[in-house]
C-alpha positions in Angstrom: -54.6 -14.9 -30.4 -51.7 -12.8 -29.0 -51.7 -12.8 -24.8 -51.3 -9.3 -23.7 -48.4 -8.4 -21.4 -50.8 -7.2 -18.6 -54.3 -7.3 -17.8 -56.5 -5.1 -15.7 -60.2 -6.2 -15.1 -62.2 -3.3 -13.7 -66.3 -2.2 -13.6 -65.5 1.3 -15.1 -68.8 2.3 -14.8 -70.6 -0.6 -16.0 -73.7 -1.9 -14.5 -73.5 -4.3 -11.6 -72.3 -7.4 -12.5 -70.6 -6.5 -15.8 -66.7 -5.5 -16.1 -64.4 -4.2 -18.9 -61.7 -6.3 -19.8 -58.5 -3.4 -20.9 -55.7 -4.7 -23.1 -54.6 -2.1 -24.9 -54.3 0.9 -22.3 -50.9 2.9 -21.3 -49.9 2.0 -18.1 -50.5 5.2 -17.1 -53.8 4.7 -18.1 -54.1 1.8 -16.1 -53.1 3.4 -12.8 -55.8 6.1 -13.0 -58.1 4.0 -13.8 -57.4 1.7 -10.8 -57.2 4.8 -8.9 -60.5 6.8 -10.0 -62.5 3.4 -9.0 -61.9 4.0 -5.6 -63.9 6.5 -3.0 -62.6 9.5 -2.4 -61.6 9.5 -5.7 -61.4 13.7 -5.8 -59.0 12.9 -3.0 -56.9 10.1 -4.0 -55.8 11.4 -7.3 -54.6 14.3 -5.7 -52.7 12.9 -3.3 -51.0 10.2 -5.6 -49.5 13.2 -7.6 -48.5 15.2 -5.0 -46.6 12.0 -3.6 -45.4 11.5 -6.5 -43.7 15.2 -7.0 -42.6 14.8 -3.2 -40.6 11.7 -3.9 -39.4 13.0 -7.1 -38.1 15.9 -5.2 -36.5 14.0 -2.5 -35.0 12.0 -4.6 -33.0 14.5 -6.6 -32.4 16.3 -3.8 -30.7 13.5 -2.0 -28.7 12.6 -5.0 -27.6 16.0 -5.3 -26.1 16.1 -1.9 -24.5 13.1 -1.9 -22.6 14.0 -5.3 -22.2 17.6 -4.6 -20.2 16.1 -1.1 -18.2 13.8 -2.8 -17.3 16.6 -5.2 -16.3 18.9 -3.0 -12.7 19.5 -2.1 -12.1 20.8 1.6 -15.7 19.6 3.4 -14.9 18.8 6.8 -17.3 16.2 8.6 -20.5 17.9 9.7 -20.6 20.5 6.9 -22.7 21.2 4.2 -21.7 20.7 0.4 -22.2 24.3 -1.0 -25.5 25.5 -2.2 -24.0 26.1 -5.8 -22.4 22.9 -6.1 -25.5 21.0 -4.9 -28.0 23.0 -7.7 -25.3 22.6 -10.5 -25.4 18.6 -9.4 -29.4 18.8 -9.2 -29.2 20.2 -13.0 -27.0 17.8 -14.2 -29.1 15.1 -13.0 -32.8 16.7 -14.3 -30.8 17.3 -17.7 -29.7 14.1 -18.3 -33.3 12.4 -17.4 -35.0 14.9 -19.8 -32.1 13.7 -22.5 -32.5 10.2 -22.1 -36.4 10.7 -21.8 -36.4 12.8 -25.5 -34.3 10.2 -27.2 -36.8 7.7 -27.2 -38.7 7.1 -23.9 -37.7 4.7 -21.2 -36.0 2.2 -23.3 -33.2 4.2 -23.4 -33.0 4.4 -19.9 -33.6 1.0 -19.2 -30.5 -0.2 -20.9 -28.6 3.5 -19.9 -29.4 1.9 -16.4 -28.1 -1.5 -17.3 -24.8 -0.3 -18.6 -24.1 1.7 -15.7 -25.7 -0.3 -13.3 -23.5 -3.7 -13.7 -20.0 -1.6 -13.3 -21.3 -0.5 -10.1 -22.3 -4.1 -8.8 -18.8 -5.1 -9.3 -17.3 -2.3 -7.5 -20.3 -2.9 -5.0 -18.2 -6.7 -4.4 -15.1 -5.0 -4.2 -16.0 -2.6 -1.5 -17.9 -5.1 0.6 -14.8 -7.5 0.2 -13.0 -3.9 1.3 -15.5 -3.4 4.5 -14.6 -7.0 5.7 -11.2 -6.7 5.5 -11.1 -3.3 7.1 -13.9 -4.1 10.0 -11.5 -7.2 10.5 -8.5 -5.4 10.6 -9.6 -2.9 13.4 -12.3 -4.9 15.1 -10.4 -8.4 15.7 -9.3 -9.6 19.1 -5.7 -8.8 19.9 -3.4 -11.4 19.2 
């Protein structure tokens, strides 16, 4: 008998005393169902989604800026990237999700995240190798 990769033991309406065992649910599936067990569920669903939209937002957002600032030419400390810059950088990113989302689900993404992601750990070492060397050149006793 196969294991499955996750388990989730709940008493989705069942009489006291007597749980259903779910193997075969979506994750997503999973979650609400964790979530409509518990008071308040009118409230706590809700909420989850709205948090969910909030840090979905934030998150682009925030991306956005930082790219559109590193993109932009003559930005002076203290200024704001341009609004047009920061929407063409927040449309870039939503595009390239919903790409990688329609070729084939979050497979794609996982290793499109891999690929890019171990680059960027090495020039992570480089720069903190960089930091050192720089906090040490400015920051060490005379001498």
């Amino acid at each position: 008998m196969r294991k499955p990769d996750s388990l989730v033991a709940t008493n989705f309406g069942a009489e006291e005393g007597a749980s259903v065992i779910v193997f075969s649910w979506s994750l997503p599936s999973k979650i609400l169902g964790v979530l409509s067990q518990h008071p308040l569920e009118w409230l706590i669903l809700p909420l989850f989604i709205f948090v969910g939209f909030v840090y979905s937002g934030t998150t682009v957002d925030s991306s956005a800026y930082v790219m559109a600032s590193i993109s932009s030419k003559k930005q002076h400390e203290g200024q704001e990237p341009v609004m047009y810059n920061r929407l063409f950088w927040a449309l870039v990113l939503g595009a390239t999700a919903l790409v990688i989302m329609n070729i084939g689900g979050l497979e794609p993404l996982k290793t499109t995240s891999l690929v890019v992601g171990l680059p960027l750990a090495l020039l992570m070492v480089v720069s903190f190798f960089s930091l050192l060397r720089w906090l040490e050149e400015d920051f060490s006793p005379p001498g």
